[in-house]
Structure formats: structure tokens, C-alpha cells
N, C-alpha and C positions, 0 to 999 in steps of 0.2 A: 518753653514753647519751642517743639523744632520745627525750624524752616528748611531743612534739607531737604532737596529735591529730588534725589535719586530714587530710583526706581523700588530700591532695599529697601529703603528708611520709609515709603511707604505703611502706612495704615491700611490692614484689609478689611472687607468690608465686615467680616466675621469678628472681628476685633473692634473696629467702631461700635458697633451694634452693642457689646458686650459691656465698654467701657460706657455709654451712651444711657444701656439700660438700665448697669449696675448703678448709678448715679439717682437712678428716680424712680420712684414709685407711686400708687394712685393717693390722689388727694385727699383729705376726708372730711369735708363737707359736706352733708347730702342735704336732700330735701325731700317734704313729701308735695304731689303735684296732682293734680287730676288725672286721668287715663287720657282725657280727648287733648293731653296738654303735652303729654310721654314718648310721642314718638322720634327716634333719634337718642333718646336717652339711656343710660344705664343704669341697670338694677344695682342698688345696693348693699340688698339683702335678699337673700332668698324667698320665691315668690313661695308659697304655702295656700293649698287649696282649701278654703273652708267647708267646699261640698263636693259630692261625689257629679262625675259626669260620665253618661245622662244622670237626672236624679233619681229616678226612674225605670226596672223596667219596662221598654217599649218595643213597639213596633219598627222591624227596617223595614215592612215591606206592606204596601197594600195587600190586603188579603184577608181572612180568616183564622181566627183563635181556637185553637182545639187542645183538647184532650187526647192522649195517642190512644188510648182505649176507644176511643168513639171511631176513630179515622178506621173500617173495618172494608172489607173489598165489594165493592157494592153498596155502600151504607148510603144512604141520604140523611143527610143533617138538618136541619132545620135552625134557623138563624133565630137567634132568641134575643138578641141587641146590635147595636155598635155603639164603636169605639172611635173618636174621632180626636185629633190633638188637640188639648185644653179642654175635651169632652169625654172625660172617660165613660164607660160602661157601668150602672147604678144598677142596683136588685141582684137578686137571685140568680145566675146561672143554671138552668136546666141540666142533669146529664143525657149526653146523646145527641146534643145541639154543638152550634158553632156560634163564635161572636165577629158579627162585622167589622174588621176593623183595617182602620189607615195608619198611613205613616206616622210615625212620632206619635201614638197614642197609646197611654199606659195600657198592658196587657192586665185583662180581669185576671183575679186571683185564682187558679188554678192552672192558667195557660203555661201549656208544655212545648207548645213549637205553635208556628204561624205558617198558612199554605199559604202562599202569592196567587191574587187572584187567575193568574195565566195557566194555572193547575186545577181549576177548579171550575165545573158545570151547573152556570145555575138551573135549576126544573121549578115548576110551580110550586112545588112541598118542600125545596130544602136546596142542599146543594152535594153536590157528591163529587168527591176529590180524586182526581188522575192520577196521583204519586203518593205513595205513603212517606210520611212526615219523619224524621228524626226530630230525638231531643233539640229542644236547644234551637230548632230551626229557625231563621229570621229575626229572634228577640236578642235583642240590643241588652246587655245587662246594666243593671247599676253601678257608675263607678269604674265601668270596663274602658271607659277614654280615661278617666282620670280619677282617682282614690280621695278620700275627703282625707288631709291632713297631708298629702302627698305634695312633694319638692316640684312646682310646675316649672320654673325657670330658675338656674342658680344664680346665686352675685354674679355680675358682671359681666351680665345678658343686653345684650344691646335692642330695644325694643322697635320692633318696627309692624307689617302687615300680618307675618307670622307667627308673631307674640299677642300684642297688644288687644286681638279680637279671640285667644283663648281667655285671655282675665276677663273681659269684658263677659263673658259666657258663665265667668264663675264669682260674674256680681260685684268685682273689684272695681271700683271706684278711683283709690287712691293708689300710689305707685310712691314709694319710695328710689330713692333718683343718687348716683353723683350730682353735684351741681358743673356743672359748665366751666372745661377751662376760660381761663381769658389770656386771649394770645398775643402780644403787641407784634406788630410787624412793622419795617419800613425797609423803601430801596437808598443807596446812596448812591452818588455821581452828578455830575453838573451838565450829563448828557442828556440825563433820564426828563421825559414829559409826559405828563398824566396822560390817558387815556382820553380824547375828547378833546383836547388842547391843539393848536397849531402848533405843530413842529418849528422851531427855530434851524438856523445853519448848524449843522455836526450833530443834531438832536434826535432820540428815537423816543418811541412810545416804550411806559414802563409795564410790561407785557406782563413779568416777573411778580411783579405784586399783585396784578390782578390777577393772574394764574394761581398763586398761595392762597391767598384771600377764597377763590371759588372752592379749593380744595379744603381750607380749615371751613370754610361754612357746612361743606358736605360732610364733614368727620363732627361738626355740631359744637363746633370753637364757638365765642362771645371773640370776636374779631377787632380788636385797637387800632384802627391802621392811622397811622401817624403822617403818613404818606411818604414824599422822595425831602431826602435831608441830602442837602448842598456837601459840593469836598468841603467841609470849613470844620476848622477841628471846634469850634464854641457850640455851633450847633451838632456837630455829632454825638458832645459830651452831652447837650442838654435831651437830646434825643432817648440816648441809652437811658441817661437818668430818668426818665418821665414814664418809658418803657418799665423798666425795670420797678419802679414803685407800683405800676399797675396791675402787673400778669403776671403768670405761672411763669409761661415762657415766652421770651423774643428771638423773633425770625427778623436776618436780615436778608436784604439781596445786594450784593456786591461788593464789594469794599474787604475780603480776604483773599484776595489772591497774590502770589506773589509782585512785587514792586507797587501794589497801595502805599497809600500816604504812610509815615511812622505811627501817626497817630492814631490812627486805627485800631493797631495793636495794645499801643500804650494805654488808651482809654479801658478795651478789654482787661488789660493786666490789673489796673485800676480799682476796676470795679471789681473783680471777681478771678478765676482763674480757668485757662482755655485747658482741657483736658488734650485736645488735640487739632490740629491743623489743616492734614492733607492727608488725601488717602489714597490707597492704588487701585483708581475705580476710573471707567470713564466712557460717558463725560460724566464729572463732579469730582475732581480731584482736590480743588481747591474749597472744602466745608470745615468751618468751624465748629466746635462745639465744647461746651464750658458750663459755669454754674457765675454767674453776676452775681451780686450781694443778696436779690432776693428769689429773681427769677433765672432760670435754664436756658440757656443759649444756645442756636443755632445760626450759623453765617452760612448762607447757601450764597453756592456760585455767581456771578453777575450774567454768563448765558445760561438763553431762556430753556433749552433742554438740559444742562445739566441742572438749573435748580428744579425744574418738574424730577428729573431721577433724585438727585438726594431728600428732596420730599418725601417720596415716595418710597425709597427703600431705609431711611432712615429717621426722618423726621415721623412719616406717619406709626413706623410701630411705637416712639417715644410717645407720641400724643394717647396711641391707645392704649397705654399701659398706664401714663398720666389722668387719663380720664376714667380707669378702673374697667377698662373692658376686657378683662380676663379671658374670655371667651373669643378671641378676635384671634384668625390665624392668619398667617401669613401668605402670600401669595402661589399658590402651587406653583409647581415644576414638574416637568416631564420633558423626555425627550422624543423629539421628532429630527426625521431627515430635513436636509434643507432643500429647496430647489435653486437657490442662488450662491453663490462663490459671494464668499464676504472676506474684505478686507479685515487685517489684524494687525499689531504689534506685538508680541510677548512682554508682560511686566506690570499690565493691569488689568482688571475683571472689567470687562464691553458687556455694557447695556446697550445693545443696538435693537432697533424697534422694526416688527415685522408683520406677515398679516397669517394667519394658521388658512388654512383648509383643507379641503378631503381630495383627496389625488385618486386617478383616474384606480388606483387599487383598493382605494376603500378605506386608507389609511388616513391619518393625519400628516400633513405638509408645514413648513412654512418656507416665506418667499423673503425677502427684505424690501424694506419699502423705499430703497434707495437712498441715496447720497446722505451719509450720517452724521454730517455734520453740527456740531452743539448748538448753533445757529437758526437747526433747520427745525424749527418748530411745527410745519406742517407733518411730519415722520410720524408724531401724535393721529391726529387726526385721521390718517391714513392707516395707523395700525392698531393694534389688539391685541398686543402683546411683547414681551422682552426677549428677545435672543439675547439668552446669557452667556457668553463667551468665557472660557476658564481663565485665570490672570496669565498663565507661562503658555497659552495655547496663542498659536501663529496663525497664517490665513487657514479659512477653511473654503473647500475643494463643493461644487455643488456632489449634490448625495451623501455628505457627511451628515452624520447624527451629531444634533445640536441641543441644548439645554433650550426650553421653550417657559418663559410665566406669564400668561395670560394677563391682561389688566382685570384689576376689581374697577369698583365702583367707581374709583376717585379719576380713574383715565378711559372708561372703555367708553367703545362710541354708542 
């Protein structure tokens, strides 16, 4: 394990990620689950269309069914049925007539293109059409949204509003699923007090855990939380222990940075082995990460912004690769000007938090959302995004072009 501290002997964050992911892959327990039960989950098998969509062809358009021979310049048609959805057109088609028809209703057999009724004059005797038709006009084909036997969603499709209500359309019922990591989590320190408790003398609220905890529910963890474990090395052991026979992976919050108890470590070495320590990132310089006897470990920072960033950039693609969401990218990048002068150091990658918007030219901007301190948990709330600062890059000047990643889901407001 190194604890060297220098700048060099850092971990980048390109390299954590690397050692982090190479270490783990998706689970393979699945399950099958009802649709109304699927949302949040991942496919894990490819979804396969039984039937084609529409089943059908049909109507896109209120209007009229014709024949392009009949549609002649001046012609008057005469209406010889309709067509209504769930009510198709029955009998004989006349030639030299038209069929009334609405949306979504199968086009009688012959129909070559559909007039939208806003093209078309009705008279006593018939109807007679303002625009001649092309092939093809209007009709919906069979199969032209989706192929009977065709790949609708691959493994490791994450289901949610714009999945879930195509299978539902193509009569799926059941969804074969990952099952559900199970995450154990706990904070350490003799400072930390639950959330809802009176603070005692030197005591603060354990932000950290409940911050984790909201983000594994939204990524669709099965959540352990063990709660805050005392400095006492009997109880840290029995903590890890109880962790570890339960879940995939344990998250801590505090208790890795340099000058923790020895035992900290010792118990880690114990159990299993730390791949690595520290990184040249910040804030979260101070993250563990390892493999325990059965489950994957992460030790996030004990401040509350740096464990929301190592979350974030490193825990949650572990969790999405662990829960088989192959389909899951990572957070874009681009660059934009800044309008604020931001403090720097050279020697580690700054996640500092900022707010984007459209500058008086029509471009994209970002601003900083002040004092960036690891502390300063509100910087969250107030922004929508990462100014990512390059590791050997110094202060930057307002007007510089700066790397910008918007928040996904787990932090945007």
C-alpha cells in the first residue's frame, strides 16, 4: 500500500478508473420480473420483438383511402365505407369510390396512398380532392417502427420511460433483469451524528452517508446501511466483517486519509487487499479502493464534496459496470469560456463546480459558483456542472477555454 504523498506518486484519475474497472465485472444473477416492476433495471438479454410495429398497415392521417387511378382532375368519389381504429372497413370496395377513413385504422386492401381530410371537398355525391396523391401517401407500413424478430433493446439497457412503454406496445409482459447490487455502506468517526439527532459538543451531522445512500438508491443499489461505526478498532472489524459477508460492494466515508487510526489499514490488509490509496484529484485525493475477502471496496473521503466527486467519477461507473449496464456512458465534456478567474495549484485534476449558460453572443458560458472549498457542500446545489481543470494546469485568467461536464442524473438540480 503506498502512502506517499507527493504530488508524483499520485494516482490519476485515468489510472484509478482503469485499475478500478479492470478488477470488476457485471454480476450474473438475473431474474425474470413483470414490466410494471422493470423500471430502473437492466436488461440482460436482448429484448427481441415477437411482432412487427404497427401490426398493421394503417392510417397516419384522418382522411380518405384511394386508389391513384381513381384520384383524376375533377373526379368526384363517392364514399363507399369507413375505416375507424378497431373498426376496419368490411365488404367489397367499389372502383372509382374512396374509403372514409381515421387515424390508426387498417387501410382496406387495395389502398395506395391516403388524402388528409384538409385536401379534400366534400359535395352531396362524393368527394373530390385538391391535391393529387403520391404512393405511399400517409400509410403507416407494417413493421416500419419495428421488425417482428428484430433486437428492440440490447443487454445492458437500462429501462426507464423510453424503453419500458415500447415492450409494453409489443405485449411484453416479462423482462428479464440483472438482479440488484447490494451495497453495504457505513461512515466512521466519533464526530459523526445521524441526521435528526442533537448534535453533541465537537459533533456534526453524517451528511456523507446520507448523500451515498440517496445516490446508490437513484443508480437502483439494494442499500445496507450499517450506519456511523465508532474510532474503536473491535467495532470497525466487526463492521467490515458484516459488510463484507453481505454485498457486492462496501462504501466507507472517512477513515482513509492520511494520519487515521493504524488500524484502519490493518483491518483492510486483513481482510482483503487495497489496490490503491490516493489520487491526484481534487477534492478526493484521499479514496481507497480494494477487493475484501468477498466484496469490492471503496473508502471515500470524510469531506462531504469530496466524497459526492469520488462517487461520482469513480464509484458510480464501478457500480454501472457491476450492475451490467453496458450501455451507460459517461458524463460528456466540452469546452466553454469561463467568465470567472478560478483559482489553481498545478499537480492535480480540480473538479470545481460551476453554473453553464448562454452569454450575451449566443454561446455557451460558465461562471464558478464560488469559494471551492471540500466543505462547501452548497457549490452542489448551486451548480450543474464540473469545471474540469487539467492536473499541471495553474490559475486560469476569466476568458479562458475551460473543460466543462455537466451533471447527470445523480447530481443535477
Amino acid at each position: 500500500m503506498d502512502c506517499c504523498s507527493t504530488n508524483s506518486s499520485l494516482l490519476s484519475l485515468e489510472q484509478a478508473l482503469e485499475k478500478l474497472l479492470s478488477q470488476s465485472s457485471a454480476i450474473a444473477q438475473t431474474e425474470q420480473i413483470p414490466l410494471a416492476q422493470a423500471v430502473g433495471r437492466i436488461t440482460a438479454r436482448p429484448v427481441i420483438s415477437p411482432l412487427n410495429v404497427p401490426p398493421f398497415d394503417n392510417s397516419a392521417m384522418d382522411g380518405y383511402a384511394v386508389r391513384l387511378a381513381d384520384v383524376t382532375p375533377d373526379a368526384v368519389l363517392p364514399v363507399a365505407g369507413k375505416a375507424f381504429a378497431g373498426q376496419p372497413f368490411q365488404g367489397e370496395w367499389p372502383a372509382g369510390s374512396c374509403i372514409r377513413i381515421m387515424t390508426g385504422a387498417p387501410v382496406p386492401k387495395g389502398t395506395e396512398a391516403v388524402i388528409m381530410q384538409e385536401q379534400a371537398e366534400v359535395l352531396e355525391n362524393g368527394v373530390r380532392f385538391t391535391h393529387s396523391p403520391k404512393a405511399g401517401q400517409n400509410v403507416r407500413l407494417a413493421g416500419e417502427d419495428i421488425r417482428q424478430d428484430a433486437e428492440v433493446l440490447p443487454a445492458g439497457s437500462r429501462l426507464g420511460v423510453a424503453q419500458l412503454p415500447i415492450l409494453a406496445s409489443l405485449g411484453i409482459s416479462q423482462v428479464e433483469v440483472y438482479r440488484r447490487l447490494n451495497v453495504a455502506l457505513f461512515s466512521t468517526g466519533d464526530e459523526l451524528q445521524a441526521v435528526g439527532q442533537p448534535l453533541q459538543d465537537g459533533q456534526i451531522y453524517d451528511t456523507n452517508r446520507f448523500t451515498v445512500r440517496l445516490m446508490l438508491e437513484q443508480i437502483g443499489c439494494n442499500v445496507i446501511d450499517l450506519g456511523i461505526i465508532r474510532d474503536n478498532e473491535q467495532a470497525l472489524r466487526q463492521a467490515f466483517h458484516e459488510a463484507d459477508a453481505q454485498a457486492d460492494v462496501v462504501i466507507t466515508s472517512g477513515g482513509v486519509s492520511v494520519g487515521e487510526a493504524d488500524y484502519t489499514k490493518q483491518i483492510l490488509d486483513e481482510l482483503g487487499k487495497i489496490a490503491f490509496w490516493k489520487l491526484a484529484i481534487k477534492p478526493g485525493k484521499p479514496f481507497a479502493f480494494g477487493k475484501l475477502s468477498n466484496a469490492l471496496f471503496c473508502g471515500l473521503p470524510g469531506n462531504p464534496v469530496s466524497a459526492a466527486v469520488t462517487f461520482y467519477q469513480l464509484v458510480q461507473p464501478l457500480l454501472m459496470q457491476l450492475s451490467g449496464h453496458s450501455q451507460w456512458q459517461p458524463p460528456r465534456r466540452f469546452k466553454v469560456k469561463t467568465t470567472s478567474s478560478l483559482k489553481k495549484t498545478p499537480g492535480r485534476l480540480d473538479f470545481q463546480r460551476g453554473v453553464l449558460s448562454t452569454g450575451a453572443n449566443g454561446q455557451l458560458e460558465v461562471s464558478s459558483t464560488g469559494h471551492q472549498g471540500s466543505h462547501v457542500f452548497t457549490s452542489f446545489s448551486q451548480g450543474d456542472c464540473f469545471i474540469v481543470l487539467e492536473r499541471e494546469r495553474g490559475a486560469v485568467a476569466a476568458g479562458e477555454w475551460v473543460t466543462v461536464e455537466p451533471f447527470n442524473h445523480l447530481l443535477e438540480r
